[in-house]
N, C-alpha and C positions, 0 to 999 in steps of 0.2 A: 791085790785088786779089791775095791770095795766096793757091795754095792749100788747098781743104780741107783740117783733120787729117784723119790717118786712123791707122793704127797708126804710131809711133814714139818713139824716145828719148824719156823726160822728165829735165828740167834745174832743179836747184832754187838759186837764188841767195843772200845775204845778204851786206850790207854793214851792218857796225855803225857808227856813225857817233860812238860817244862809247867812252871807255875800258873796260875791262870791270869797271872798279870801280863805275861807275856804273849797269851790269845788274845787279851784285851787292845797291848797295844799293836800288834800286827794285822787283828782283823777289828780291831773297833767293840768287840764285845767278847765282856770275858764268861758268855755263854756260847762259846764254840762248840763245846764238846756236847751239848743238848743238841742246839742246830744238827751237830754229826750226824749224833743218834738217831731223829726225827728221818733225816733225810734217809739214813740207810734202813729203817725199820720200813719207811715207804716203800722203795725198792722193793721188801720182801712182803708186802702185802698180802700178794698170792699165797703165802705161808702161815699165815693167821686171821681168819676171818673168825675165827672163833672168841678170839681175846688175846690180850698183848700186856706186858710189863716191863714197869724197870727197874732196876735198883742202881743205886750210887754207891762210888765208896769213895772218902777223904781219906787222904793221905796224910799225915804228921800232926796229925790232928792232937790236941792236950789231952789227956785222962782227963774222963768225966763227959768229956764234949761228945757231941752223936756225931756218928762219923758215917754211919751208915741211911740212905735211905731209898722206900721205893713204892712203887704204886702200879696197881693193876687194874684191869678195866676188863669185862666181857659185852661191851654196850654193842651195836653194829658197827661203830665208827670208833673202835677202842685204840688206833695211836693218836688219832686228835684229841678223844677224850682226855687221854693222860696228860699230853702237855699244855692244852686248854687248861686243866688241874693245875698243874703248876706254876702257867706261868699267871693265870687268875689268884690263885691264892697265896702265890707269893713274891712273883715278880713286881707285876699291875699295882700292889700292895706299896713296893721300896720305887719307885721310877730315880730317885734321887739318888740311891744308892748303887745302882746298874754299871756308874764309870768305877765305882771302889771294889776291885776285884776280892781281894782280905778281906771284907768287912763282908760279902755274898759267902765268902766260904766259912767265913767262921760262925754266918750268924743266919743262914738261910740254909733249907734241906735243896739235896740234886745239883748243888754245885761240887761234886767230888772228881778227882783225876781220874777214878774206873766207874766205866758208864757201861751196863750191859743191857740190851734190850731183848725180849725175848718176846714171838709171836707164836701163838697156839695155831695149832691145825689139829681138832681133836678128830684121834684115831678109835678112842674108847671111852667112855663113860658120857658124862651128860656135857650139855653147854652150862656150866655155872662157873660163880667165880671161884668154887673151892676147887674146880681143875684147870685153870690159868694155872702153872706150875710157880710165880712167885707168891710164893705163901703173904698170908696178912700180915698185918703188921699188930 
Protein backbone atom coordinates (compact mmCIF):
# COMPACT_ATOMS: atom_id res chain seq x y z
CA UNK A 1 0.00 0.00 0.00
CA UNK A 2 1.33 3.49 -0.84
CA UNK A 3 0.80 6.51 0.40
CA UNK A 4 -1.85 8.87 0.31
CA UNK A 5 -1.69 11.79 -2.37
CA UNK A 6 -1.52 14.78 -0.90
CA UNK A 7 -0.06 17.89 -2.46
CA UNK A 8 2.77 17.27 -5.06
CA UNK A 9 4.47 17.27 -8.49
CA UNK A 10 2.28 16.21 -11.38
CA UNK A 11 4.12 14.17 -14.37
CA UNK A 12 2.45 13.73 -17.67
CA UNK A 13 3.92 10.89 -20.06
CA UNK A 14 3.61 9.95 -23.71
CA UNK A 15 4.88 7.41 -25.74
CA UNK A 16 3.92 7.39 -29.54
CA UNK A 17 4.16 4.10 -30.79
CA UNK A 18 3.76 4.66 -34.72
CA UNK A 19 5.61 7.41 -36.90
CA UNK A 20 4.31 10.85 -36.84
CA UNK A 21 3.06 10.37 -40.28
CA UNK A 22 0.73 8.32 -39.09
CA UNK A 23 -0.93 10.94 -36.43
CA UNK A 24 -0.83 13.18 -39.24
CA UNK A 25 -2.75 11.27 -41.27
CA UNK A 26 -5.41 9.77 -38.86
CA UNK A 27 -5.88 13.11 -36.89
CA UNK A 28 -4.93 15.75 -39.52
CA UNK A 29 -1.78 16.80 -37.62
CA UNK A 30 1.31 15.44 -37.03
CA UNK A 31 1.39 17.29 -33.59
CA UNK A 32 -0.70 14.97 -31.69
CA UNK A 33 1.45 13.99 -29.21
CA UNK A 34 2.06 18.02 -28.15
CA UNK A 35 -1.88 18.57 -28.30
CA UNK A 36 -1.57 15.09 -25.68
CA UNK A 37 0.68 16.71 -23.59
CA UNK A 38 -1.00 20.27 -23.38
CA UNK A 39 -4.26 18.50 -22.65
CA UNK A 40 -3.00 16.18 -19.82
CA UNK A 41 -0.62 18.75 -18.23
CA UNK A 42 -4.16 20.82 -18.00
CA UNK A 43 -5.77 18.24 -16.26
CA UNK A 44 -3.01 18.34 -13.59
CA UNK A 45 -2.89 21.99 -13.07
CA UNK A 46 -3.81 21.73 -9.51
CA UNK A 47 -0.22 20.04 -9.26
CA UNK A 48 1.87 22.84 -10.52
CA UNK A 49 1.21 26.17 -9.96
CA UNK A 50 4.50 26.84 -9.24
CA UNK A 51 6.23 25.90 -12.79
CA UNK A 52 5.98 23.35 -15.39
CA UNK A 53 8.27 21.62 -18.28
CA UNK A 54 8.92 19.61 -20.96
CA UNK A 55 11.35 17.66 -22.73
CA UNK A 56 11.09 15.63 -26.01
CA UNK A 57 12.95 12.83 -27.16
CA UNK A 58 13.34 11.54 -31.05
CA UNK A 59 13.52 8.35 -31.84
CA UNK A 60 16.01 6.97 -34.72
CA UNK A 61 17.11 9.95 -35.12
CA UNK A 62 21.18 10.06 -37.34
CA UNK A 63 24.26 10.79 -35.19
CA UNK A 64 24.94 14.26 -34.94
CA UNK A 65 21.23 15.45 -35.24
CA UNK A 66 19.47 16.88 -31.69
CA UNK A 67 17.31 14.43 -30.66
CA UNK A 68 16.56 15.64 -27.49
CA UNK A 69 14.68 18.89 -26.45
CA UNK A 70 12.88 20.97 -23.61
CA UNK A 71 11.60 23.92 -22.11
CA UNK A 72 10.56 25.29 -18.74
CA UNK A 73 8.68 28.07 -17.61
CA UNK A 74 7.96 29.36 -13.64
CA UNK A 75 5.62 32.54 -15.12
CA UNK A 76 1.93 32.27 -13.39
CA UNK A 77 0.43 30.69 -16.44
CA UNK A 78 3.62 28.23 -17.08
CA UNK A 79 1.76 25.41 -19.52
CA UNK A 80 0.50 28.15 -21.90
CA UNK A 81 3.68 29.71 -21.59
CA UNK A 82 5.61 26.80 -22.82
CA UNK A 83 3.56 25.81 -25.74
CA UNK A 84 2.85 29.53 -26.67
CA UNK A 85 6.94 29.15 -26.87
CA UNK A 86 6.85 26.65 -29.13
CA UNK A 87 4.43 26.83 -31.12
CA UNK A 88 5.43 30.84 -31.64
CA UNK A 89 8.93 30.25 -32.37
CA UNK A 90 8.73 27.52 -34.32
CA UNK A 91 5.55 26.21 -35.57
CA UNK A 92 3.82 29.99 -36.51
CA UNK A 93 7.56 30.29 -38.04
CA UNK A 94 7.08 26.85 -40.94
CA UNK A 95 2.94 27.01 -41.43
CA UNK A 96 3.90 25.47 -44.89
CA UNK A 97 5.58 22.73 -43.54
CA UNK A 98 2.85 21.49 -40.75
CA UNK A 99 1.40 18.77 -43.48
CA UNK A 100 5.22 17.22 -43.92
CA UNK A 101 5.41 15.09 -40.84
CA UNK A 102 9.64 14.03 -41.67
CA UNK A 103 10.74 17.33 -42.45
CA UNK A 104 8.94 18.70 -38.53
CA UNK A 105 10.95 15.87 -37.02
CA UNK A 106 13.97 16.00 -38.68
CA UNK A 107 14.31 19.81 -38.83
CA UNK A 108 12.21 21.43 -35.87
CA UNK A 109 12.73 20.87 -31.82
CA UNK A 110 9.46 19.06 -29.64
CA UNK A 111 8.45 16.87 -32.38
CA UNK A 112 9.87 13.65 -30.64
CA UNK A 113 7.97 10.20 -30.07
CA UNK A 114 8.59 10.53 -25.93
CA UNK A 115 7.03 13.55 -24.65
CA UNK A 116 7.10 14.09 -20.76
CA UNK A 117 5.57 16.96 -19.01
CA UNK A 118 6.25 17.62 -15.64
CA UNK A 119 4.39 20.31 -13.22
CA UNK A 120 6.08 21.60 -10.01
CA UNK A 121 4.10 22.04 -6.75
CA UNK A 122 6.99 23.33 -4.61
CA UNK A 123 7.20 21.60 -1.30
CA UNK A 124 10.94 23.17 -0.44
CA UNK A 125 13.01 25.87 -1.55
CA UNK A 126 12.04 28.95 -3.53
CA UNK A 127 9.79 29.78 -6.59
CA UNK A 128 12.51 30.02 -9.31
CA UNK A 129 13.35 28.65 -12.38
CA UNK A 130 16.55 26.78 -10.91
CA UNK A 131 13.76 24.54 -9.01
CA UNK A 132 11.45 23.64 -11.89
CA UNK A 133 13.06 20.06 -11.82
CA UNK A 134 13.85 20.11 -15.81
CA UNK A 135 17.23 21.64 -15.77
CA UNK A 136 18.27 24.31 -18.45
CA UNK A 137 19.24 23.64 -21.38
Amino acid sequence: MSDQIKHECGIAFIRLLKPLSYYHRKYGTALYGLNKLFLLMQKERNRGQDGSGIATVKLGMSPGKRYISRHRSNKKDSIEEIFNHIHTNYFNKHPDKLPHPEWLKENLPFMGEVLLGHLRYGTHGINSIESCHLKAE
